[in-house]
Backbone bond lengths (Angstrom), bond angles and torsions (degrees), N, CA, C in turn:
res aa  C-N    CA-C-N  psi(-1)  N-CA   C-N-CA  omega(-1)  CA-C   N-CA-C  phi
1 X - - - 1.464 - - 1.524 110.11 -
2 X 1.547 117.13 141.73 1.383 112.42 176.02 1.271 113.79 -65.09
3 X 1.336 116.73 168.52 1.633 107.00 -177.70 1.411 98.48 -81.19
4 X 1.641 137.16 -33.10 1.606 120.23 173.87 1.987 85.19 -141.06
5 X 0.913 93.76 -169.97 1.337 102.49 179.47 1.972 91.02 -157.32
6 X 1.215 106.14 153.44 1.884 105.67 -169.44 1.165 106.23 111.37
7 X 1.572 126.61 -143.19 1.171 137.01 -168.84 1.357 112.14 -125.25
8 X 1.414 132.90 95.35 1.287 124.48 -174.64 1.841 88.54 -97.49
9 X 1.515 94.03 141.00 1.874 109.63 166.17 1.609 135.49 -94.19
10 X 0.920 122.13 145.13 1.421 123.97 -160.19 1.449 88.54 -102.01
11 X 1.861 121.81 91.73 1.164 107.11 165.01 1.048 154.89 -55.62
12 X 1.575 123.93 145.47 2.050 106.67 167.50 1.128 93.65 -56.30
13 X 1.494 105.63 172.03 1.154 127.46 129.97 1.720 135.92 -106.08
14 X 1.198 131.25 110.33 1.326 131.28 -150.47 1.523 97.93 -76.30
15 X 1.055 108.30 154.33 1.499 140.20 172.82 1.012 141.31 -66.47
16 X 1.543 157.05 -151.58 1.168 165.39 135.88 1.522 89.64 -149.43
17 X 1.509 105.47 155.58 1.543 114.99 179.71 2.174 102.95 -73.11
18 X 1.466 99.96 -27.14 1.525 110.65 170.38 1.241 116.31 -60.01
19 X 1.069 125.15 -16.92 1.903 133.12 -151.59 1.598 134.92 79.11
20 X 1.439 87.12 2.06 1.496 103.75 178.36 1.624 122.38 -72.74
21 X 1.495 126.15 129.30 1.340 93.17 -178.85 1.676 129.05 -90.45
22 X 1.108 99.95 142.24 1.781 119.96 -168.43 1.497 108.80 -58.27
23 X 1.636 107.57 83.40 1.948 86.69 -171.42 1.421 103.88 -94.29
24 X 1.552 126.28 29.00 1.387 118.70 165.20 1.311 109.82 -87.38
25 X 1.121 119.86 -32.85 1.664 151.27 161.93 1.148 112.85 -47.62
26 X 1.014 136.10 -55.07 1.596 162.65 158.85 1.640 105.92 -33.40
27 X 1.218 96.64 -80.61 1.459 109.05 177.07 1.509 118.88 -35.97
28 X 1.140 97.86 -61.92 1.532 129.21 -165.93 1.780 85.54 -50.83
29 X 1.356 121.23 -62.75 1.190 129.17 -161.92 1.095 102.70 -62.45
30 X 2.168 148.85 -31.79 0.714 126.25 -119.96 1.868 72.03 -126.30
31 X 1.072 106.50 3.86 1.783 102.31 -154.50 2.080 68.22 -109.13
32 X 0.701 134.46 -57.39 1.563 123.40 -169.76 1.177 105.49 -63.02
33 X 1.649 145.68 -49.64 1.180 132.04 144.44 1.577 124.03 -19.47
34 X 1.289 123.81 -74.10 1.823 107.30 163.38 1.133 126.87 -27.59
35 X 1.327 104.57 -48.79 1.729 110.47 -165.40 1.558 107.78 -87.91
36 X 1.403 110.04 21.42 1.894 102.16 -169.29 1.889 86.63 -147.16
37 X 1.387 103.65 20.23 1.456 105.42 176.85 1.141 152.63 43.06
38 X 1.633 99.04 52.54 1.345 109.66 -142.59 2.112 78.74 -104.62
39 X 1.293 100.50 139.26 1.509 97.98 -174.56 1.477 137.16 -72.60
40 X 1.817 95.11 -15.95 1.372 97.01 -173.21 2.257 97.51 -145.10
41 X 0.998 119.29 -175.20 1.304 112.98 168.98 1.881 89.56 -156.69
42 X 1.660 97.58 137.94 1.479 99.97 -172.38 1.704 81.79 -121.04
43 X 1.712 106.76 116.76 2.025 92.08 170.57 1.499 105.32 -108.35
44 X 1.134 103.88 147.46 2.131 103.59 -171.73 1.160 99.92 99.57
45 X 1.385 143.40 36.64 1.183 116.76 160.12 1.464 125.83 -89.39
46 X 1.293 119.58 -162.87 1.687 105.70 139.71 1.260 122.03 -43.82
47 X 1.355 129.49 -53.86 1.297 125.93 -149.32 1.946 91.28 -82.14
48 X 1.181 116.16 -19.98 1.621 98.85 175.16 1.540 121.42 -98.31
49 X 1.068 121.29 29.91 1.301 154.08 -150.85 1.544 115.41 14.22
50 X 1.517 110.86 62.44 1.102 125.42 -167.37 1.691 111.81 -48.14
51 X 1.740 114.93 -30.00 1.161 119.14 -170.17 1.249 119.20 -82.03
52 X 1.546 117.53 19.67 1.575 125.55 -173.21 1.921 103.63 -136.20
53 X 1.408 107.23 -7.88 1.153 100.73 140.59 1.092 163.49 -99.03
54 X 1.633 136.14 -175.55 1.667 104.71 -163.21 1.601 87.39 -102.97
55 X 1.774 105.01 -171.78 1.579 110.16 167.39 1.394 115.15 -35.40
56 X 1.298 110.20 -69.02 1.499 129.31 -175.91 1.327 129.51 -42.26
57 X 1.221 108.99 -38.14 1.327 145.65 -154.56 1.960 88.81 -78.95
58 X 1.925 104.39 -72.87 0.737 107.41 172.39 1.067 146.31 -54.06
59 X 1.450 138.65 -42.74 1.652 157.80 108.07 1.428 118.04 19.93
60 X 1.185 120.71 -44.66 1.550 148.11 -162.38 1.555 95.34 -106.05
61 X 1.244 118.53 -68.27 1.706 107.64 173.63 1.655 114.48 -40.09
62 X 1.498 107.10 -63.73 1.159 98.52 -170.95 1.871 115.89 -61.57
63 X 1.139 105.02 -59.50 1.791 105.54 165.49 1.568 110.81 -29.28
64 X 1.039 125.22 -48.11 1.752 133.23 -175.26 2.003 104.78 -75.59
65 X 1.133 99.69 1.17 1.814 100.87 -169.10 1.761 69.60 -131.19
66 X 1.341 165.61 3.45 1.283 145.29 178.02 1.763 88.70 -99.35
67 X 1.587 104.71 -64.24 1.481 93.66 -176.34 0.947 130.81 -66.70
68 X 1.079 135.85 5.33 1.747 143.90 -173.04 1.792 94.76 -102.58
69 X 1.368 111.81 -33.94 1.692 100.52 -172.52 1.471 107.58 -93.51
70 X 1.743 119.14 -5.48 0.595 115.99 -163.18 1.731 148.08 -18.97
71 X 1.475 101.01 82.59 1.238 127.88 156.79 1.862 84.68 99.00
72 X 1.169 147.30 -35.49 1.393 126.97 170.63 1.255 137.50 -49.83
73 X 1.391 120.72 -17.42 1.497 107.72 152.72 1.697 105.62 -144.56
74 X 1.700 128.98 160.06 1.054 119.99 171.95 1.489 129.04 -44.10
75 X 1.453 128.16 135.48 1.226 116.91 151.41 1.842 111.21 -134.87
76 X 1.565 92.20 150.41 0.932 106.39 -149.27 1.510 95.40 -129.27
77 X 1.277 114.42 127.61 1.792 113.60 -178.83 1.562 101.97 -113.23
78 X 1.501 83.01 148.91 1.505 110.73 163.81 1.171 123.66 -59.47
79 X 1.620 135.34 120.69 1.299 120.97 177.02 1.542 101.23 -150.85
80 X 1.248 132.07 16.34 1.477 123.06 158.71 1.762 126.97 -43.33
81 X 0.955 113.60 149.37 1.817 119.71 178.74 1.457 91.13 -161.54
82 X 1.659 79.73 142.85 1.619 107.46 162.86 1.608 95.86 -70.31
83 X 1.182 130.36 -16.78 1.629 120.77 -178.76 1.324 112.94 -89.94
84 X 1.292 139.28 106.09 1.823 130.92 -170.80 1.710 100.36 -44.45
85 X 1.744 107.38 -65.07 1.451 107.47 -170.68 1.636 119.80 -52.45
86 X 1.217 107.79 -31.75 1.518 117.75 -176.16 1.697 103.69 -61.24
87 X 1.659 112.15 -64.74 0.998 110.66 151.86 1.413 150.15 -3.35
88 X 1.694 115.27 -73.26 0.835 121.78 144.36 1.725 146.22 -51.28
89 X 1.559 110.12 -16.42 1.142 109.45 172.56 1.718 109.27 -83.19
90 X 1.466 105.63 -29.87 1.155 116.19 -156.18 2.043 102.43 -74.07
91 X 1.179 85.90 -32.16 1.440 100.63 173.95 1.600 119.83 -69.20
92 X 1.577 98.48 -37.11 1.439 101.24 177.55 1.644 128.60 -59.37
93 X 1.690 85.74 -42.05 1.805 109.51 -164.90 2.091 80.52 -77.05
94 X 1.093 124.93 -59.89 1.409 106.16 175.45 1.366 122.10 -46.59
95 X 1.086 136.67 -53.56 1.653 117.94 163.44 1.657 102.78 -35.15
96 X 1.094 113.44 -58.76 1.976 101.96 -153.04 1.343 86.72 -81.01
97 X 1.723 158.96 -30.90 1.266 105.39 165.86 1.785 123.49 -68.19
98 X 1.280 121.67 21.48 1.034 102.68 172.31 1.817 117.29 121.30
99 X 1.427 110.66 -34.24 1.721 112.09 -166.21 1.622 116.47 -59.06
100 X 1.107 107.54 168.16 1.828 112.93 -168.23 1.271 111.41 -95.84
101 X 1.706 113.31 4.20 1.152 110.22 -179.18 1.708 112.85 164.18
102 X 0.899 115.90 160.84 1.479 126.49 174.99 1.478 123.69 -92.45
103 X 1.150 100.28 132.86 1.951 104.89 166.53 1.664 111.34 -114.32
104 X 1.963 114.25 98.29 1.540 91.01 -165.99 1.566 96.12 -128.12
105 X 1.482 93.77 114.84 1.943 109.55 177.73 1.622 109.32 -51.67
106 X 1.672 98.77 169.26 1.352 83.30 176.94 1.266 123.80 -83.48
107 X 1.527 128.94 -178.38 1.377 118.86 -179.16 1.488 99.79 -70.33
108 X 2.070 103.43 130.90 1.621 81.92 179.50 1.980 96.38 -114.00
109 X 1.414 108.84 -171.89 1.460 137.53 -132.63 1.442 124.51 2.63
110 X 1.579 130.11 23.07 0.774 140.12 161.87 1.817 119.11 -59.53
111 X 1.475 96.55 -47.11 1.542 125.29 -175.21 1.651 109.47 56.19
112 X 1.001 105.66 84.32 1.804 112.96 -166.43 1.531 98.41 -86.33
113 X 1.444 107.60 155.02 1.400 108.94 -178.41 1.773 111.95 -79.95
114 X 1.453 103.06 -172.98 1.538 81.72 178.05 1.348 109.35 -80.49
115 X 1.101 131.66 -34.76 1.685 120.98 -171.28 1.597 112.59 -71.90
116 X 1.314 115.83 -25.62 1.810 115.57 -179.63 1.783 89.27 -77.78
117 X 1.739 129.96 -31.47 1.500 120.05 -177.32 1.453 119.76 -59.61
118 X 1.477 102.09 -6.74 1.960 103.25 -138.89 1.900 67.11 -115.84
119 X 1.011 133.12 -47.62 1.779 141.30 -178.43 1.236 102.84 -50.50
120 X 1.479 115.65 -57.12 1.230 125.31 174.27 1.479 130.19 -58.58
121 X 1.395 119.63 -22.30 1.201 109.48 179.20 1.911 109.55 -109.54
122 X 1.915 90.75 -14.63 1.857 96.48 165.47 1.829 102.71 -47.90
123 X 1.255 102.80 -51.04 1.580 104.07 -163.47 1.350 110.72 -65.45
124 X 1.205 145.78 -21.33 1.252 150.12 -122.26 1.810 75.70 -125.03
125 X 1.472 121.98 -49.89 1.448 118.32 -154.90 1.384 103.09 -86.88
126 X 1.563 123.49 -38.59 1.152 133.91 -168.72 1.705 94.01 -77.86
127 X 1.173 132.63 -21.67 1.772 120.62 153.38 1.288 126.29 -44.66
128 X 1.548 109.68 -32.60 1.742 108.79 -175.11 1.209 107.21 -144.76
129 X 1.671 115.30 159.28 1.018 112.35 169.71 1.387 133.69 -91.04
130 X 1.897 128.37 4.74 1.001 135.91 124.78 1.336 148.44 15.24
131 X 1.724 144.88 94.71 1.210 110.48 -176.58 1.447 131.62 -78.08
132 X 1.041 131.90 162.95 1.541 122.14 -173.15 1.254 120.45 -120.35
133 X 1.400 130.18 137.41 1.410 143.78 176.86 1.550 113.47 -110.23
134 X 1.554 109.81 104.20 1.558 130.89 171.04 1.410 107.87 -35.85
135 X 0.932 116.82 148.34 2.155 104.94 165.21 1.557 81.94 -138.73
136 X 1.299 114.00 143.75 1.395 141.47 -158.46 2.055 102.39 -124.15
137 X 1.174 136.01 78.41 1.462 123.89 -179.64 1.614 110.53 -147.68
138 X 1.491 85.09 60.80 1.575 83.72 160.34 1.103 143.99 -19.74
139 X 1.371 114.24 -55.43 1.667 131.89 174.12 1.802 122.76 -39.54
140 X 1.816 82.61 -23.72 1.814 94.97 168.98 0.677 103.85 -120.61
141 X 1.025 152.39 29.36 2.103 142.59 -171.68 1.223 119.79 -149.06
142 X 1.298 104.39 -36.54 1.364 122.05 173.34 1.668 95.89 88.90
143 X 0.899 129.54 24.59 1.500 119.04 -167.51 1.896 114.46 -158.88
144 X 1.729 103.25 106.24 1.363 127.60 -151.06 1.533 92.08 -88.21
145 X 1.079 127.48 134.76 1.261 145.46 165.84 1.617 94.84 -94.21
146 X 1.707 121.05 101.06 1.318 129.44 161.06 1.263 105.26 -63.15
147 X 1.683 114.34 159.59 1.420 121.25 140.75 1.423 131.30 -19.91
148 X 1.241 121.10 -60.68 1.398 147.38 -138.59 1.678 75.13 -95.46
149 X 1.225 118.83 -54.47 2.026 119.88 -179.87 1.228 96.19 -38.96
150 X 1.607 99.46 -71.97 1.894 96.88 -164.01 0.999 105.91 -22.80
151 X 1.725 114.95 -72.55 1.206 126.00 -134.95 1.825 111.69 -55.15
152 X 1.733 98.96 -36.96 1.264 109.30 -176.59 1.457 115.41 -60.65
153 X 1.545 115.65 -55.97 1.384 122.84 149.65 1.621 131.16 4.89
154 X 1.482 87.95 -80.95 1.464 114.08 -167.56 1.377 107.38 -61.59
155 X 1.375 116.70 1.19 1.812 112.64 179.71 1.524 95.91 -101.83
156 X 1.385 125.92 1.57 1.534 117.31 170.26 1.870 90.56 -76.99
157 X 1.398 101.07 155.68 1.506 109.93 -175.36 1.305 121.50 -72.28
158 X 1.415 109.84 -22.53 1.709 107.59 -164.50 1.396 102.87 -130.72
159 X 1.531 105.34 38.65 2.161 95.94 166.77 1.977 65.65 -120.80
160 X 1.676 74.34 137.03 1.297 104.65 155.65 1.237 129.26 -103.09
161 X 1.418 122.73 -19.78 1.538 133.02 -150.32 1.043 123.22 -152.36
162 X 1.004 140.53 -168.81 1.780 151.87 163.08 1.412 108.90 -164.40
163 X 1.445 103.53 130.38 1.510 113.55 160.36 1.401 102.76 -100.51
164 X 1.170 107.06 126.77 1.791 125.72 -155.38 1.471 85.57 -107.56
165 X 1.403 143.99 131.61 1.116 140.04 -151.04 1.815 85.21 -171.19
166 X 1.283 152.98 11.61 1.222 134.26 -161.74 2.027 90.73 -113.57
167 X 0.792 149.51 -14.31 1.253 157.87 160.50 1.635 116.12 86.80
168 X 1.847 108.29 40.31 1.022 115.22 -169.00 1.410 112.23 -120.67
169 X 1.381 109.55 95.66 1.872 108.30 -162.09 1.769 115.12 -75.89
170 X 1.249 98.18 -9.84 1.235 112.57 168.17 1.643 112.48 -73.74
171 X 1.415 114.23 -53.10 1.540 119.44 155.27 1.214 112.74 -50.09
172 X 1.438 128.60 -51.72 1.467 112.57 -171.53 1.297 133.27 -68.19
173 X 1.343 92.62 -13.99 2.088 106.08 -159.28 1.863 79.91 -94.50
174 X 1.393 136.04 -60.82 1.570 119.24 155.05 1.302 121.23 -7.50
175 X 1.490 122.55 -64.30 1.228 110.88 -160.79 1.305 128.36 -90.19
176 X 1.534 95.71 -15.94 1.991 117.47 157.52 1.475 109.13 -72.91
177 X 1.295 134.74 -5.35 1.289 147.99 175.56 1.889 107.36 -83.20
178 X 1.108 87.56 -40.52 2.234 106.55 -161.65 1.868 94.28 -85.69
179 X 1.653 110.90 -24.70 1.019 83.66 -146.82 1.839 95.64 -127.51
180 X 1.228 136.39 149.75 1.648 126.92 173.61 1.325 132.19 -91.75
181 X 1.565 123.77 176.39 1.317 117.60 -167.42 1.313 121.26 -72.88
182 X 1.385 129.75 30.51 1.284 144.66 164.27 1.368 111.22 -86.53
183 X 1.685 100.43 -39.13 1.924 95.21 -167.17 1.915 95.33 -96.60
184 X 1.080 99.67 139.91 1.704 118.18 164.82 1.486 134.23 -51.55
185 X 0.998 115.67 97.20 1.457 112.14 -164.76 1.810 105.71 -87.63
186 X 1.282 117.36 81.17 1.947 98.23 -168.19 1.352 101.13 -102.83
187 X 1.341 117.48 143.38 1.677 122.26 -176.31 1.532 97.81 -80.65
188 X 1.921 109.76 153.19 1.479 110.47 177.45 1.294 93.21 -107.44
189 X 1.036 129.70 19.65 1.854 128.29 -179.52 1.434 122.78 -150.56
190 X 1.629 89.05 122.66 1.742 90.67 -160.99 1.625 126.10 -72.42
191 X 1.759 91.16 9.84 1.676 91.84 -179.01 1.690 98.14 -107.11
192 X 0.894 112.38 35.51 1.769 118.10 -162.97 1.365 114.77 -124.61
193 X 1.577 103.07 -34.90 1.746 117.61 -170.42 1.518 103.85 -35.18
194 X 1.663 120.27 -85.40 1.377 103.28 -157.57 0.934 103.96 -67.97
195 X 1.577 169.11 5.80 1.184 143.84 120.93 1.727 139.73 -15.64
196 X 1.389 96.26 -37.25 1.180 118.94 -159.07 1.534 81.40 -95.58
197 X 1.580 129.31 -73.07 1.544 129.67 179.18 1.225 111.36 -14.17
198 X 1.336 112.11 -64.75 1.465 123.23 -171.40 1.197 117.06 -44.72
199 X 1.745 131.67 -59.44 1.463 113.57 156.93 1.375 129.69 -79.35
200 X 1.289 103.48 57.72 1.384 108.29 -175.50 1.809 144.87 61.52
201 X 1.389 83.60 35.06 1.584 107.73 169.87 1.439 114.00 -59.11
202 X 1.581 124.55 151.34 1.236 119.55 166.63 1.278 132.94 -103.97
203 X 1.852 101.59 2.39 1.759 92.53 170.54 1.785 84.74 157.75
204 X 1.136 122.82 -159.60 1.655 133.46 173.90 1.501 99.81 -134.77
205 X 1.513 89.65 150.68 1.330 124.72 164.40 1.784 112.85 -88.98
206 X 1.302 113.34 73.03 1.710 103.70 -163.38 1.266 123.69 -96.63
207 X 1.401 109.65 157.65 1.159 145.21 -177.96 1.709 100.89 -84.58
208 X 1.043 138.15 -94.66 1.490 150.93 147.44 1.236 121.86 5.29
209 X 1.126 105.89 -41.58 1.782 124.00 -169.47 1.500 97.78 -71.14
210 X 1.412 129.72 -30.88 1.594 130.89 -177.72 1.908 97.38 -58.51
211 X 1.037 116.38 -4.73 1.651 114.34 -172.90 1.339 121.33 -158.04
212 X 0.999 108.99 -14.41 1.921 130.32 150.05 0.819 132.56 -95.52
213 X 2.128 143.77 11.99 1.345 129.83 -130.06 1.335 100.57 -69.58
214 X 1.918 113.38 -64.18 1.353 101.18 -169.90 1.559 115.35 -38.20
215 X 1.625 121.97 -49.17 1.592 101.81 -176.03 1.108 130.17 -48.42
216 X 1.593 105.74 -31.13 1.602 119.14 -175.10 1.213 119.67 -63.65
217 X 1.348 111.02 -17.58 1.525 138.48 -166.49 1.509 118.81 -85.09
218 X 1.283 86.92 -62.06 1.472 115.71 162.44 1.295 128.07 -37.33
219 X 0.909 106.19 -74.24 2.083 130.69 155.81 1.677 99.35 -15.27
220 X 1.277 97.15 -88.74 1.652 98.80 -174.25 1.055 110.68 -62.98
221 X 1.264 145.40 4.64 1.625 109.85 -177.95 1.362 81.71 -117.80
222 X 1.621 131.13 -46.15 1.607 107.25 159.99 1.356 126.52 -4.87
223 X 1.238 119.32 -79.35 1.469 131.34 156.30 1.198 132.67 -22.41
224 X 1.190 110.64 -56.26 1.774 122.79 -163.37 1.719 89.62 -96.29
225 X 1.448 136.28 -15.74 1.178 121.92 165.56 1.703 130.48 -84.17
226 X 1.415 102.73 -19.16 1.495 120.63 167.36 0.964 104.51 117.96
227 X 1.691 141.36 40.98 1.500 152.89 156.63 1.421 115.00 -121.92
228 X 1.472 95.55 91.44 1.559 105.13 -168.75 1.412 104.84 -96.94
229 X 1.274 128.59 -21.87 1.438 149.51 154.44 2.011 100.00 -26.53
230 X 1.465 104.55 -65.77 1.592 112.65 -178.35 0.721 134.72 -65.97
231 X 1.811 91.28 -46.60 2.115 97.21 159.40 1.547 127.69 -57.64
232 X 1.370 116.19 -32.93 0.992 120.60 -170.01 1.551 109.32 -74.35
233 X 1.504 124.04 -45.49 0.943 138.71 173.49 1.750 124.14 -54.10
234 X 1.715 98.17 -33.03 2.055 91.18 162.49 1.637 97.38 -80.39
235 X 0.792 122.09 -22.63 1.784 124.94 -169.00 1.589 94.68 -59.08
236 X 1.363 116.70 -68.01 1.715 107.54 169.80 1.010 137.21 -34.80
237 X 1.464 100.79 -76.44 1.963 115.30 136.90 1.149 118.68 22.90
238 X 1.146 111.47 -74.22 1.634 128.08 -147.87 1.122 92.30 -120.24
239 X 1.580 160.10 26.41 1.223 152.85 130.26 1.450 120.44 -34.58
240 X 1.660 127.88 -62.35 1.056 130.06 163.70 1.472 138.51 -38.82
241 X 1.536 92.44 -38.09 1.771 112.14 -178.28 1.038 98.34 -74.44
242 X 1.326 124.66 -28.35 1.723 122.78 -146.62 2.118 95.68 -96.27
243 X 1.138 88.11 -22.20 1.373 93.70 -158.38 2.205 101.71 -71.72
244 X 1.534 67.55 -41.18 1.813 89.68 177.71 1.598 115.46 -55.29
245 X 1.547 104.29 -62.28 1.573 122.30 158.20 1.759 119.63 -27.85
246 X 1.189 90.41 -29.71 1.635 91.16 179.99 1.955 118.85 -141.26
247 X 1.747 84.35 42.39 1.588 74.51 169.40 1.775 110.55 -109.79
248 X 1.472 113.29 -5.08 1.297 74.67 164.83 2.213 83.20 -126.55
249 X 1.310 107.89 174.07 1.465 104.20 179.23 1.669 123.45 -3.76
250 X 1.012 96.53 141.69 1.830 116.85 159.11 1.345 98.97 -84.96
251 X 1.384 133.37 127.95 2.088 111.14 1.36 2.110 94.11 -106.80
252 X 1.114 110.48 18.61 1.461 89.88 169.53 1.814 111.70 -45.52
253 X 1.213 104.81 -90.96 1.302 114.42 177.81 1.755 117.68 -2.41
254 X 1.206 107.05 -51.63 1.905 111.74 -156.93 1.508 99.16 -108.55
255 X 1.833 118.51 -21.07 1.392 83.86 149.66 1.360 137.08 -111.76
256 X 1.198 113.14 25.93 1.778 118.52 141.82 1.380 106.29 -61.87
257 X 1.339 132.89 -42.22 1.621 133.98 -171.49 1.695 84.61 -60.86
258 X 1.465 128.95 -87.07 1.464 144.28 -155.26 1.570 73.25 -21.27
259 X 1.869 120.59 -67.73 1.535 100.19 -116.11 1.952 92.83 -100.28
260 X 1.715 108.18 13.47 1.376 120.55 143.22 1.662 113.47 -58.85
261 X 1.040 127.56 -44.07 1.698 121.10 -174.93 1.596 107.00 -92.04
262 X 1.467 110.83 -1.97 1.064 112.23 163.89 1.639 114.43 88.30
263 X 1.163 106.89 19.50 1.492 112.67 168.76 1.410 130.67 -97.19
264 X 0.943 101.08 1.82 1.876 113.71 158.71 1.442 112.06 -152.51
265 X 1.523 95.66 -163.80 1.595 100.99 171.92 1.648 107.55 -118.41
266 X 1.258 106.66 153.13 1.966 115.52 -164.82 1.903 95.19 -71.21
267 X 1.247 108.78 47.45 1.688 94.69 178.07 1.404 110.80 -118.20
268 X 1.043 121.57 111.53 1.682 142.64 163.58 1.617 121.94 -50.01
269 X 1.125 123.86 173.58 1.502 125.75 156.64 1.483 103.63 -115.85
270 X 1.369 141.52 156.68 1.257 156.69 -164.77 1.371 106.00 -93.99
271 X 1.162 138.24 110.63 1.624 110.30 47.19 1.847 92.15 -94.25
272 X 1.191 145.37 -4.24 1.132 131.81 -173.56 1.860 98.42 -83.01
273 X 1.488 110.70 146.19 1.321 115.20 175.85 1.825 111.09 -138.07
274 X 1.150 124.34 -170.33 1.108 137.40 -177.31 1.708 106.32 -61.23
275 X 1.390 113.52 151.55 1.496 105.70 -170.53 1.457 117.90 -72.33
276 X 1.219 133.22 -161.56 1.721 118.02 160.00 1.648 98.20 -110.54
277 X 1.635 97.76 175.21 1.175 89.58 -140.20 1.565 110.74 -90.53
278 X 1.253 111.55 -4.16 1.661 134.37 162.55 1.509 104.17 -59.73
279 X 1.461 119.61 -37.25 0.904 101.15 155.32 2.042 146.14 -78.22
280 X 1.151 92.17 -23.07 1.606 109.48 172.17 1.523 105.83 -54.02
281 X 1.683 97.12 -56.49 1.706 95.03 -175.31 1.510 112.21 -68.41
282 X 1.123 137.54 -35.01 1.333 145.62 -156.55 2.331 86.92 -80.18
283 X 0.999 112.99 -49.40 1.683 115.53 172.40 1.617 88.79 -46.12
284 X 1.319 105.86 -85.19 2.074 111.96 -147.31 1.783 90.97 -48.18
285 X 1.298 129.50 -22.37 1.401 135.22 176.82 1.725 103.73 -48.79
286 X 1.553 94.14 -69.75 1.355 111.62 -170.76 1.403 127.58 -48.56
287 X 1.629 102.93 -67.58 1.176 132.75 164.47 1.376 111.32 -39.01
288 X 1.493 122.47 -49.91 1.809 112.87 174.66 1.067 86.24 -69.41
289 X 1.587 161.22 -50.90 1.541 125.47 -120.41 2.251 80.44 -101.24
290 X 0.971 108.61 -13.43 1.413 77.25 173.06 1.686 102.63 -118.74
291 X 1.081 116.95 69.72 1.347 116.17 154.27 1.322 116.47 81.94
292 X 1.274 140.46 -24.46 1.312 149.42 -151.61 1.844 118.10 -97.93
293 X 1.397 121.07 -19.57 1.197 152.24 173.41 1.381 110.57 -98.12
């Protein structure tokens, strides 16, 4: 079974204007996510800029996103490292606060071969008893999870999934080919989803969903219920927003959107900063023309 099937979101993480993170903010965000049906919550990802926090930092986010959902929908933390051991701790202390599962990227600028990748992620799984979801995004890592990877992968016992994030549908429809309806097919790009549905995807890993959930929501189960007409139709929809969302870095972009609806504050950790301002206007653009403003 997939670990959710729908739209699980790649949370912010909110701020303090100090750099501290805001877990009243947090909360708040993670308790309106339940209630707007968003299926899954992933905290530590990219999009919460997991790579600018410390151990602690991170550990505590995700634990603070376990008790707030408490037990109503999956969450699932981020714990990939270019470091195996780091990795593994990070994975560990996430089991004991509690999450339903792991999201662990590949090791990035290291560029590991495939047999030290396939070592590397034995160790990472054989730490917990957890299932785990691959995230595949070259574009930051430098490091492509092939077909032929998955496949090798997917004979470790406890990855269930992949968030396919490299934007290659030719790669993806391969690896839904290599692989069966046990393992998770989740898109890392929100202009990609019904694409991905169609050969048997199980939902997205989103970006969008931090300010769209119900749509995000919507979308896939449209789909996965036999109204491809609807799905397809927020999929258009949301082209513009999406486009906006990602013109300059992930998560700049979407959390200026969050802290547009007023669910946090627009404060970053460094080297990431506030968006420019072509971009701000080109968001409040977006965001009103689909409903959200």
């Amino acid at each position: 079974m997939a670990i959710f099937e729908g739209a699980g979101v790649a949370l912010v993480t909110p701020m303090k204007k100090d750099g501290t993170v805001d877990f009243d903010k947090l909360k708040a965000l993670v308790e309106w996510h339940v209630k707007k049906g968003t299926d899954a919550l992933i905290a530590c990802g990219t999009t919460g800029e997991a790579s600018t926090l410390d151990d602690e930092e991170h550990i505590v986010v995700i634990e603070a996103v376990v008790k707030q959902v408490a037990g109503r929908i999956p969450v699932i933390g981020g714990t990939g490292s270019n470091n195996t051991q780091h990795g593994i701790h990070l994975s560990k202390e996430a089991e004991r606060v509690g999450a339903d599962a792991l999201l662990v990227v590949t090791p990035y600028y290291n560029k590991a071969t495939k047999k030290s990748l396939i070592t590397h992620y034995k160790a990472i799984c054989e730490s917990v008893s957890l299932p785990v979801i691959l995230y595949s995004v070259a574009s930051r890592t430098g490091m492509n999870l092939t077909p032929d990877l998955v496949a090798e992968l997917k004979k470790i016992p406890n990855i269930k999934g992949i968030k396919e994030a490299s934007g290659d549908i030719s790669q993806i429809v391969e690896i839904a080919r290599l692989v069966d309806e046990d393992f998770a097919l989740y898109s890392g790009n929100d202009d990609q989803v019904v694409p991905i549905l169609s050969v048997g995807g199980s939902g997205v890993i989103s970006t969008i969903g931090n300010i769209a959930p119900e749509q995000a929501s919507r979308l896939v189960h449209s789909f996965l219920d036999g109204d491809v007409k609807t799905a397809r139709e927020i999929q258009l929809a949301q082209k513009p927003l999406i486009d906006v969302l990602f013109s300059e870095v992930n998560p700049v972009p979407v959390k200026a959107a969050v802290s547009l609806l007023g669910k946090c504050e627009m404060n970053y950790r460094l080297p990431l900063d506030v968006p420019e301002e072509e971009t701000l206007n080109a968001l409040k653009r977006e965001m009103s023309a689909y409903g959200l403003l």
